[in-house]
Backbone and ligand atoms as CSV (ligand in chain L), in Angstrom:
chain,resi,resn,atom,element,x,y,z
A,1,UNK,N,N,-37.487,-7.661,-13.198
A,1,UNK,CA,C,-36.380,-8.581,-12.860
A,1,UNK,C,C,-36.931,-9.949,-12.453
A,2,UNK,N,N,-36.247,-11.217,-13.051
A,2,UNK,CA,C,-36.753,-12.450,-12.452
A,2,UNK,C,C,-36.351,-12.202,-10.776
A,3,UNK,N,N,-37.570,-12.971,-10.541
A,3,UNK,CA,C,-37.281,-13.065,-8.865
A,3,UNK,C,C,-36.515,-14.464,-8.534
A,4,UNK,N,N,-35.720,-14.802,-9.038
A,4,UNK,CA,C,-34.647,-16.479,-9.024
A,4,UNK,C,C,-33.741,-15.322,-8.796
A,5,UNK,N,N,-33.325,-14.216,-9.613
A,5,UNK,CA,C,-32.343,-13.553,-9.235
A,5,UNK,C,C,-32.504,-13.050,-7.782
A,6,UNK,N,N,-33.574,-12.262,-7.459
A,6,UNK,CA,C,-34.100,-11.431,-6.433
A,6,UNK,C,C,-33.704,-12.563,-5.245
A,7,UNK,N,N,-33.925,-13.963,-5.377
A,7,UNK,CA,C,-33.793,-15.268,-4.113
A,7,UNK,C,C,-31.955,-15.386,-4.222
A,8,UNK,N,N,-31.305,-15.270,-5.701
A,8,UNK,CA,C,-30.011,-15.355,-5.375
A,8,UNK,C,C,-29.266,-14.842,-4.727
A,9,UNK,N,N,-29.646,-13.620,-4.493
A,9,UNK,CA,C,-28.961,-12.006,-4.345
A,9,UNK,C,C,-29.216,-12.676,-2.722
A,10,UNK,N,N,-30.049,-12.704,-2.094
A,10,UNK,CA,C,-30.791,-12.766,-0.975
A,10,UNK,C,C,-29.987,-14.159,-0.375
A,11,UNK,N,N,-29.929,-15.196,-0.821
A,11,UNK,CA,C,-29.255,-16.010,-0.466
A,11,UNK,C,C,-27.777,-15.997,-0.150
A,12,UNK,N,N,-26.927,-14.908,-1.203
A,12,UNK,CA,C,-25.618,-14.688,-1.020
A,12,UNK,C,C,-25.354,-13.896,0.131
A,13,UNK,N,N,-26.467,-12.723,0.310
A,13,UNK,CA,C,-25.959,-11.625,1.083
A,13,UNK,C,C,-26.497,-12.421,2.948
A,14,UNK,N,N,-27.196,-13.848,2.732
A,14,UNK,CA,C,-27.565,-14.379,3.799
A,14,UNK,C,C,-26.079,-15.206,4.855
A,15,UNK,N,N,-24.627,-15.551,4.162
A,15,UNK,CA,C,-23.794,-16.077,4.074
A,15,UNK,C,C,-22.875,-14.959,4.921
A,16,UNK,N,N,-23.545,-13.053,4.704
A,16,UNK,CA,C,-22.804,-12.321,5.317
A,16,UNK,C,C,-23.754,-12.023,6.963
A,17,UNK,N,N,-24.424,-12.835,7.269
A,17,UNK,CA,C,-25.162,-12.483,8.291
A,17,UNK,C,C,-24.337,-12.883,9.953
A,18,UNK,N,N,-24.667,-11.843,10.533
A,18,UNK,CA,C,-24.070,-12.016,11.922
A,18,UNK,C,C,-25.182,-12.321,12.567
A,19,UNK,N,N,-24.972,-13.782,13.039
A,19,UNK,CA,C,-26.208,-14.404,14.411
A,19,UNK,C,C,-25.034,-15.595,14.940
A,20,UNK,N,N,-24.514,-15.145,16.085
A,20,UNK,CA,C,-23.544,-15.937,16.872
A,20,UNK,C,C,-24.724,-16.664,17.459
A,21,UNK,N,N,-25.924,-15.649,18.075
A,21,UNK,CA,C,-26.736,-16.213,19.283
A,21,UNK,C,C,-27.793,-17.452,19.152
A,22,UNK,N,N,-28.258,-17.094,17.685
A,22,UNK,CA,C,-29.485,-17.742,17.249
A,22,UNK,C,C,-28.375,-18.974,16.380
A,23,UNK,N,N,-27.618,-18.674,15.650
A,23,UNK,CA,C,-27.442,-19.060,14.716
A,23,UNK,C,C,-27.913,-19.283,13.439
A,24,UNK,N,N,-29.084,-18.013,13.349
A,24,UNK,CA,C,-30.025,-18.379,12.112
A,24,UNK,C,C,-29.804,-17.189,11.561
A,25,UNK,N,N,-29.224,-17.788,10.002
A,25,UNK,CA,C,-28.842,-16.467,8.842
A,25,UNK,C,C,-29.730,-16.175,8.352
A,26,UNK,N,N,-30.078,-15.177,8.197
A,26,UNK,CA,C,-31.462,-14.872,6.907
A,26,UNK,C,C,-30.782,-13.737,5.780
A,27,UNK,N,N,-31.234,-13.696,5.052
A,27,UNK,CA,C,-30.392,-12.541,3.910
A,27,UNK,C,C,-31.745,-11.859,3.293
A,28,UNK,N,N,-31.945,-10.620,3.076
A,28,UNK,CA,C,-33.361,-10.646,2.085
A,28,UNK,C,C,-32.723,-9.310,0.618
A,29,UNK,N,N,-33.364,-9.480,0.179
A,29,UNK,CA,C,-32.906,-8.462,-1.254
A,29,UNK,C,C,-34.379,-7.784,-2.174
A,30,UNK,N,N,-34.511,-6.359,-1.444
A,30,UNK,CA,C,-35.455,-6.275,-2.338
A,30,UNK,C,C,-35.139,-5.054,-3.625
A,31,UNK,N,N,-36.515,-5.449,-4.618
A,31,UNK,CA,C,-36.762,-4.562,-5.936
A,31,UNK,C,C,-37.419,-3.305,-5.436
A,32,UNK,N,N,-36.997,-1.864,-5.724
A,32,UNK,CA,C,-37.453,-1.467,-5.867
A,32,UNK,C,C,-38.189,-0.864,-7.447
A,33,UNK,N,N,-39.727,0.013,-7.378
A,33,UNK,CA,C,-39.717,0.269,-8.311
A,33,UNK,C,C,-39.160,0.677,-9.721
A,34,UNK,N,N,-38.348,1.499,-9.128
A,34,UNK,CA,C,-36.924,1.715,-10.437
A,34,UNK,C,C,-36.178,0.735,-10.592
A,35,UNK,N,N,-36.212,-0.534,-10.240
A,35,UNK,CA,C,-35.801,-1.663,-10.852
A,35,UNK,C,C,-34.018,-1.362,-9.709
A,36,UNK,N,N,-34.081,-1.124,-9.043
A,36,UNK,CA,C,-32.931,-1.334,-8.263
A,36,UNK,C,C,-33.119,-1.721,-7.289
A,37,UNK,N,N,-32.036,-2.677,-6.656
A,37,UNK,CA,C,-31.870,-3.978,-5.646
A,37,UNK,C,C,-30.826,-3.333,-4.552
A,38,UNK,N,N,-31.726,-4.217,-3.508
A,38,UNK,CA,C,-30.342,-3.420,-1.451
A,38,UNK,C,C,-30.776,-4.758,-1.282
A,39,UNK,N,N,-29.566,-5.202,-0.480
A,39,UNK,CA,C,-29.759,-6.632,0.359
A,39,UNK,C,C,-29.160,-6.061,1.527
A,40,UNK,N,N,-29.941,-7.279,2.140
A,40,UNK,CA,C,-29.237,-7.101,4.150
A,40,UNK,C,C,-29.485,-8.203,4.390
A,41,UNK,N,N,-28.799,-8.291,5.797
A,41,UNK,CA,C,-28.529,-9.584,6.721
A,41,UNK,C,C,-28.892,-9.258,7.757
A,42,UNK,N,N,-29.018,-10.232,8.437
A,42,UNK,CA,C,-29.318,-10.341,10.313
A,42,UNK,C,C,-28.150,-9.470,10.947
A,43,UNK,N,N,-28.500,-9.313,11.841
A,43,UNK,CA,C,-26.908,-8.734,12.634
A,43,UNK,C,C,-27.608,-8.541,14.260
A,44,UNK,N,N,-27.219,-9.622,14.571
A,44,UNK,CA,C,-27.448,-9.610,16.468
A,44,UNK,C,C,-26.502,-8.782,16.941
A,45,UNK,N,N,-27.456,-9.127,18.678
A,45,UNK,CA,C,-26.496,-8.293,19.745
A,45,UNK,C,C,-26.578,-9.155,20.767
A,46,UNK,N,N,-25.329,-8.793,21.656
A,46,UNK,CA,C,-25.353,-9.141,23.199
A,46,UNK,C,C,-26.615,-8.460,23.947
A,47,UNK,N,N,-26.881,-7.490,23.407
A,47,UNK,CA,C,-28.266,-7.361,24.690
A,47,UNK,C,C,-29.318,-7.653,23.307
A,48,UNK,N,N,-29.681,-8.550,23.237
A,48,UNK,CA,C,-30.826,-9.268,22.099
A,48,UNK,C,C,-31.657,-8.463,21.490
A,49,UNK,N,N,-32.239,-7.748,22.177
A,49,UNK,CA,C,-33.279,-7.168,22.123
A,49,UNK,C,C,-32.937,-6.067,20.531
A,50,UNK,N,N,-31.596,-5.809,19.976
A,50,UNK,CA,C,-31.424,-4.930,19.190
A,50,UNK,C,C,-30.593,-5.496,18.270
A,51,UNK,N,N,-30.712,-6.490,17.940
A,51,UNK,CA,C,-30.583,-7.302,17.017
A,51,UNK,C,C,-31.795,-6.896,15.655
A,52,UNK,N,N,-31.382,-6.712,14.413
A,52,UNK,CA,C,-31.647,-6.088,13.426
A,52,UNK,C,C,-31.992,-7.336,12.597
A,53,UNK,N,N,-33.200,-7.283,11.856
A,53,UNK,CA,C,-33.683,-8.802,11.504
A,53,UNK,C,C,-32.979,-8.246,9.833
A,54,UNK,N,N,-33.044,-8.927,8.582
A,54,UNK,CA,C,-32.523,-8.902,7.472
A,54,UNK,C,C,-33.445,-8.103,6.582
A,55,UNK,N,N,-34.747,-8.640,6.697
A,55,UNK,CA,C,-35.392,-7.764,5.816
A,55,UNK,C,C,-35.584,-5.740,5.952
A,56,UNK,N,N,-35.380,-5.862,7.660
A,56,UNK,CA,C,-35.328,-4.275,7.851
A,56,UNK,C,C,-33.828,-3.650,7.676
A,57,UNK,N,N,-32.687,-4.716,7.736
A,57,UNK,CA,C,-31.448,-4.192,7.328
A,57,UNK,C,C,-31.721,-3.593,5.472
A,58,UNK,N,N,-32.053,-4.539,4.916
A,58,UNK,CA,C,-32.113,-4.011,3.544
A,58,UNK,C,C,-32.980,-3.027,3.116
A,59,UNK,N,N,-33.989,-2.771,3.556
A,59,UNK,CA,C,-35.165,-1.883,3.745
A,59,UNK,C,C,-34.468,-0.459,3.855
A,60,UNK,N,N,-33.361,-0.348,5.292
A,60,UNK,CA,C,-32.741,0.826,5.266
A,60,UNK,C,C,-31.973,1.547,4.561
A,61,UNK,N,N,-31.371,0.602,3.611
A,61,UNK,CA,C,-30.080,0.220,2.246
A,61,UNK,C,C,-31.069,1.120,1.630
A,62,UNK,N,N,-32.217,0.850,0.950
A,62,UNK,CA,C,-32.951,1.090,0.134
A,62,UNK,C,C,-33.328,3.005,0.402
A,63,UNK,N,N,-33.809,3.063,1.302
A,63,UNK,CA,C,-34.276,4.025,2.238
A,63,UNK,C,C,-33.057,5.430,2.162
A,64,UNK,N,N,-31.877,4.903,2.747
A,64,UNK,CA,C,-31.199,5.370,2.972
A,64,UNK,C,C,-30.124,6.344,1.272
A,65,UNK,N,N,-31.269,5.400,0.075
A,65,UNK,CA,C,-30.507,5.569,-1.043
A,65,UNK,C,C,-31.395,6.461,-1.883
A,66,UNK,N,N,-32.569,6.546,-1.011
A,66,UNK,CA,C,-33.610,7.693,-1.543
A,66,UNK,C,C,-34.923,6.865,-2.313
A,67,UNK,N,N,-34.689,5.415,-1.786
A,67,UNK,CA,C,-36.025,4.770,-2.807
A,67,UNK,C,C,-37.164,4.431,-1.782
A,68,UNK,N,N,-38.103,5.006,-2.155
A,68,UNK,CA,C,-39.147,4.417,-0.788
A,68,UNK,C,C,-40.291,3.651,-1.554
A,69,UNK,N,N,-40.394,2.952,-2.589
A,69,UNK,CA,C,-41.059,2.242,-3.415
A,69,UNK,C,C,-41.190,1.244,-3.748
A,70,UNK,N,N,-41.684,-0.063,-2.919
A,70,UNK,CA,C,-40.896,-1.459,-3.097
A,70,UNK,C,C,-41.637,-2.203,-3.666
A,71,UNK,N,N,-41.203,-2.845,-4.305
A,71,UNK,CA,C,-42.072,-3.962,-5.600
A,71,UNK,C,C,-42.305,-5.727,-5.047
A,72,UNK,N,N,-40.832,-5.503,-4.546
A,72,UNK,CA,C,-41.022,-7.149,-4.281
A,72,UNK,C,C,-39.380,-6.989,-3.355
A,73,UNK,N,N,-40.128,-8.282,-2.243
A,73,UNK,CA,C,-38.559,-8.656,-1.373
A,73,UNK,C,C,-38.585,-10.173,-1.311
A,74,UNK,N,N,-37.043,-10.918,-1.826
A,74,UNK,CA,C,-36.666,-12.295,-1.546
A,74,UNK,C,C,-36.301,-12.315,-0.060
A,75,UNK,N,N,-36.658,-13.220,0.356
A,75,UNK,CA,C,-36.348,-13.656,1.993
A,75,UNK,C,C,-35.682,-15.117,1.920
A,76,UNK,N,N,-34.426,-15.650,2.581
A,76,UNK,CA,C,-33.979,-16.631,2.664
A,76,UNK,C,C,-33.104,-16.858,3.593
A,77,UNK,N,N,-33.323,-18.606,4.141
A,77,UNK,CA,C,-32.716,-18.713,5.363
A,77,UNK,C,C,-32.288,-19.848,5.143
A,78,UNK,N,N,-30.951,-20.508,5.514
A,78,UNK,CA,C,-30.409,-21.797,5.274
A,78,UNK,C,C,-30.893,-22.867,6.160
A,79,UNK,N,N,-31.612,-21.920,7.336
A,79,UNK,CA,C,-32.150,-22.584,7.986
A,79,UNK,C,C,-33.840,-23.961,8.165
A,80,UNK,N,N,-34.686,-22.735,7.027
A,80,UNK,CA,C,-36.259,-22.932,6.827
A,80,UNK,C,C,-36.242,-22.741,5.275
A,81,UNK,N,N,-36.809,-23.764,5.310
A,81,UNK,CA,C,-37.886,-23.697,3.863
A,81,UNK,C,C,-38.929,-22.297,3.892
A,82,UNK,N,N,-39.237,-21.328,3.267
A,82,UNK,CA,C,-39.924,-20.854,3.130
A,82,UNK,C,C,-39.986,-20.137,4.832
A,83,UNK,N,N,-38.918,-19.177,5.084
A,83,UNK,CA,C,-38.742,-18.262,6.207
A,83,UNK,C,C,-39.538,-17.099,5.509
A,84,UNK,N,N,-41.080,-17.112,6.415
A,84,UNK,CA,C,-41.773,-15.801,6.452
A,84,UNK,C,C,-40.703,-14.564,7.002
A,85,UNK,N,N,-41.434,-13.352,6.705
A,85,UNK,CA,C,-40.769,-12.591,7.331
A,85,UNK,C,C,-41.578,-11.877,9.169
A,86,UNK,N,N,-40.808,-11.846,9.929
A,86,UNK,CA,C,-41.440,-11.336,11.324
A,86,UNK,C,C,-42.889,-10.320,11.348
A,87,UNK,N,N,-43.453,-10.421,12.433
A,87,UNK,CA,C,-44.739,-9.440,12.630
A,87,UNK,C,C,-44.179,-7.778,12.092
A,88,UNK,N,N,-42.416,-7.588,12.947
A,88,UNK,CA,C,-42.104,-6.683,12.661
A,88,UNK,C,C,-41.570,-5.710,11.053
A,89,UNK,N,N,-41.484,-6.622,10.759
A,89,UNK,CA,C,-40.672,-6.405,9.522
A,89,UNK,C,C,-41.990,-6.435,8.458
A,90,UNK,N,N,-42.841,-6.938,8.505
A,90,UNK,CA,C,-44.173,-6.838,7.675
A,90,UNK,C,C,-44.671,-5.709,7.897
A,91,UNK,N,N,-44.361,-4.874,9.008
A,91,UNK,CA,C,-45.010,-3.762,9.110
A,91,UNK,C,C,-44.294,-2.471,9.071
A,92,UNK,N,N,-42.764,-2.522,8.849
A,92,UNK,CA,C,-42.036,-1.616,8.100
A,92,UNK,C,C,-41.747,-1.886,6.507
A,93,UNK,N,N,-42.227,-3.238,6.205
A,93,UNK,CA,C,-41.897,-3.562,4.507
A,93,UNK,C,C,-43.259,-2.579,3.891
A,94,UNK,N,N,-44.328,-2.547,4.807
A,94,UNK,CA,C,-45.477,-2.337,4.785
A,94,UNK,C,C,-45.986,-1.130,4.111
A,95,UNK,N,N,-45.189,0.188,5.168
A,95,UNK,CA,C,-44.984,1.443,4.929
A,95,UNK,C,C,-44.233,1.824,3.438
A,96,UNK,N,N,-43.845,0.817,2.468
A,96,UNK,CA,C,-43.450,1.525,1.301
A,96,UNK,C,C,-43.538,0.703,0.813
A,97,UNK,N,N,-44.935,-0.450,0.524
A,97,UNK,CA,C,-45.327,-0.849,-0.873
A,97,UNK,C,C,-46.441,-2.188,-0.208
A,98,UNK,N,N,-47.616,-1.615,-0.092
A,98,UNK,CA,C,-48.570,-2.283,0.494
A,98,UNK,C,C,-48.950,-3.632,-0.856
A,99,UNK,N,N,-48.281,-3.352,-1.959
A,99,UNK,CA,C,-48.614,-4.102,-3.417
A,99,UNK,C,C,-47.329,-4.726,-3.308
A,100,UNK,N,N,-46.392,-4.644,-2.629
A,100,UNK,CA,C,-45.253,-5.615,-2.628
A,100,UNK,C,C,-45.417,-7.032,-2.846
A,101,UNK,N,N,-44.824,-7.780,-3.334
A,101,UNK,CA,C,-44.547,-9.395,-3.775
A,101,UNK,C,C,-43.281,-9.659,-2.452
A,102,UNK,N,N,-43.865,-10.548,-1.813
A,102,UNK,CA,C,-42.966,-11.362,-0.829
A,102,UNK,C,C,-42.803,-12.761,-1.102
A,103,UNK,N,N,-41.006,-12.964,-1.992
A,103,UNK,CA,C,-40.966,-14.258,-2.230
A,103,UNK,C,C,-40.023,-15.317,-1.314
A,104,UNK,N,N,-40.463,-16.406,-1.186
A,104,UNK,CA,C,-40.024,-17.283,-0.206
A,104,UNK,C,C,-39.412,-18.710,-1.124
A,105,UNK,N,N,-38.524,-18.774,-0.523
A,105,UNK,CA,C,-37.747,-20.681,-0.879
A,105,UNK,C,C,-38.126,-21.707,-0.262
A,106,UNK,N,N,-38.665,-22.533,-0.867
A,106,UNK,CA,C,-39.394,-23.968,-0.495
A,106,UNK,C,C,-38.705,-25.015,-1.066
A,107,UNK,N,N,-37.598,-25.955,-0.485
A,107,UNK,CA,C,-37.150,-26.886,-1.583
A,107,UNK,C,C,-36.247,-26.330,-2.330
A,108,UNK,N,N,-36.221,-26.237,-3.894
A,108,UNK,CA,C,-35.936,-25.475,-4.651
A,108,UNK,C,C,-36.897,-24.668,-5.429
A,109,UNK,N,N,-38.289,-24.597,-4.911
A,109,UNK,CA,C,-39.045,-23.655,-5.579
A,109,UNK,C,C,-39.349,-22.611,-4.924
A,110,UNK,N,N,-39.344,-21.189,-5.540
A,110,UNK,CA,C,-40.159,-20.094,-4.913
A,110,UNK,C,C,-41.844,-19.877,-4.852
A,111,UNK,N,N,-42.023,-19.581,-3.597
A,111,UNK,CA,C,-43.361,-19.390,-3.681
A,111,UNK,C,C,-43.581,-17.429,-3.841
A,112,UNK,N,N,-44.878,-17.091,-4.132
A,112,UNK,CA,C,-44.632,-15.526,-4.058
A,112,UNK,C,C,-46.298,-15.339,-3.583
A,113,UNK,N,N,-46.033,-14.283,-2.475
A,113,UNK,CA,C,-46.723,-13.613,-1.955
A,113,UNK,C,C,-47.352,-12.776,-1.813
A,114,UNK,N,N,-48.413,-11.906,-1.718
A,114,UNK,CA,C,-48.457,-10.207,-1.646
A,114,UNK,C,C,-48.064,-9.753,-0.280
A,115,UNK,N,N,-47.942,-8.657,0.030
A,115,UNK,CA,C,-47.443,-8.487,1.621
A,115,UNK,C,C,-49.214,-8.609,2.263
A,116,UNK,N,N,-49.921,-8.216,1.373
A,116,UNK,CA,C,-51.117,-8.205,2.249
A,116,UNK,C,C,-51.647,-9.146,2.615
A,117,UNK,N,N,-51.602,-10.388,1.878
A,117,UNK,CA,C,-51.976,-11.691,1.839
A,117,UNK,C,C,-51.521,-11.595,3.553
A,118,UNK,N,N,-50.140,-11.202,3.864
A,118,UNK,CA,C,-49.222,-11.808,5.126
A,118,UNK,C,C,-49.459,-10.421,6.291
A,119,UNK,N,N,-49.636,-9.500,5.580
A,119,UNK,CA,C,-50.334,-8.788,7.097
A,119,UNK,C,C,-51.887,-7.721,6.177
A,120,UNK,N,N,-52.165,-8.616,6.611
A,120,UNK,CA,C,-54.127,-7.569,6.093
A,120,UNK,C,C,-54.155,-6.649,7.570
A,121,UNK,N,N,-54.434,-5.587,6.959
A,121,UNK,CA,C,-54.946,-4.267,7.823
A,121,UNK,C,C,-53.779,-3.704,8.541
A,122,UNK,N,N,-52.842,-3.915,7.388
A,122,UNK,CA,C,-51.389,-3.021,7.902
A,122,UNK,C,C,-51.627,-1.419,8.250
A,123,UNK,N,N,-51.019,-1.243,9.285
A,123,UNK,CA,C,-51.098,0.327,10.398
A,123,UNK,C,C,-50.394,0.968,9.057
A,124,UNK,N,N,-51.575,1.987,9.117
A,124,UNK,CA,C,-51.450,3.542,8.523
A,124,UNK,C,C,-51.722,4.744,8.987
A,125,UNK,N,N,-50.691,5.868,9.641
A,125,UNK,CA,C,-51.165,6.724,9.925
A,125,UNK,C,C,-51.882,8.065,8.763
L,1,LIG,N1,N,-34.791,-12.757,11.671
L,1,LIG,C1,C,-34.729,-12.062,10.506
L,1,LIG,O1,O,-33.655,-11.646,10.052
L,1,LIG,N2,N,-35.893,-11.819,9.846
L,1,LIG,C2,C,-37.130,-12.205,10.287
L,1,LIG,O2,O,-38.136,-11.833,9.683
L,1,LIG,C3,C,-37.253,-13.054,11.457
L,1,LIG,C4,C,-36.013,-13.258,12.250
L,1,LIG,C5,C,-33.544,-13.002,12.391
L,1,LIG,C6,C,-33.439,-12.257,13.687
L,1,LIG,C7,C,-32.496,-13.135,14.491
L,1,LIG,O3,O,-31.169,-12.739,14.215
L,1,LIG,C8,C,-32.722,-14.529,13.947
L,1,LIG,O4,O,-33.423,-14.366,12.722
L,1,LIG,C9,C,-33.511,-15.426,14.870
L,1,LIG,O5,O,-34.667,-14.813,15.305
């Protein structure tokens, strides 16, 4: 799949994000190997601390649909050019596709990543 799609998908489902607190939407949409796509959004809380970042909302989509195989995730924020994804979320994207492509919006161009490039010596039990 082009990843322009993979940043569109990610951008739309960023528009459904709940952040009253921060005010910062992020949307992410990833591929899995079988060529099928889960997007998620942010979704805060009043006690902060359990506020659900976007890339692990979609992660669970995925998870939850029986795919644990991930190829590549778009990340996008209306906020940042090129919104990395958190310490946390690199290290649950981590656990199901250490060869993952992490692509980011700069401008109007995508840049693309490996996840390892963005966390080397990801925890494996
Ligand atoms: N956020 C994400 O959705 N993904 C990240 O990787 C970093 C941060 C969200 C969490 C919170 O709702 C807002 O961005 C500000 O931290």
């Amino acid at each position: 799949m082009d990843y322009k799609v993979l940043m569109e998908e990610a951008e739309k489902v960023s528009t459904k994000a709940y952040a009253p607190y921060s005010n910062f939407s992020v949307g992410a949409c990833i591929l899995t190997s079988s060529g099928k796509t889960y997007t998620g959004c942010n979704f805060e809380n009043s006690s902060f601390g359990l506020t659900i970042c976007a890339e692990r909302n979609a992660a669970g989509s995925a998870i939850a649909d029986g795919e644990r195989n991930f190829k590549a995730i778009a990340i996008y924020s209306p906020k940042r050019d090129l919104c990395y994804p958190c310490g946390a979320c690199l290290q649950v994207l981590h656990e199901f596709g250490e060869d993952m492509d992490v692509i980011l919006k700069s401008e109007q161009e995508l840049k693309t990543y490996k996840l390892k490039e963005l966390l080397p010596g990801g925890f494996r039990l």
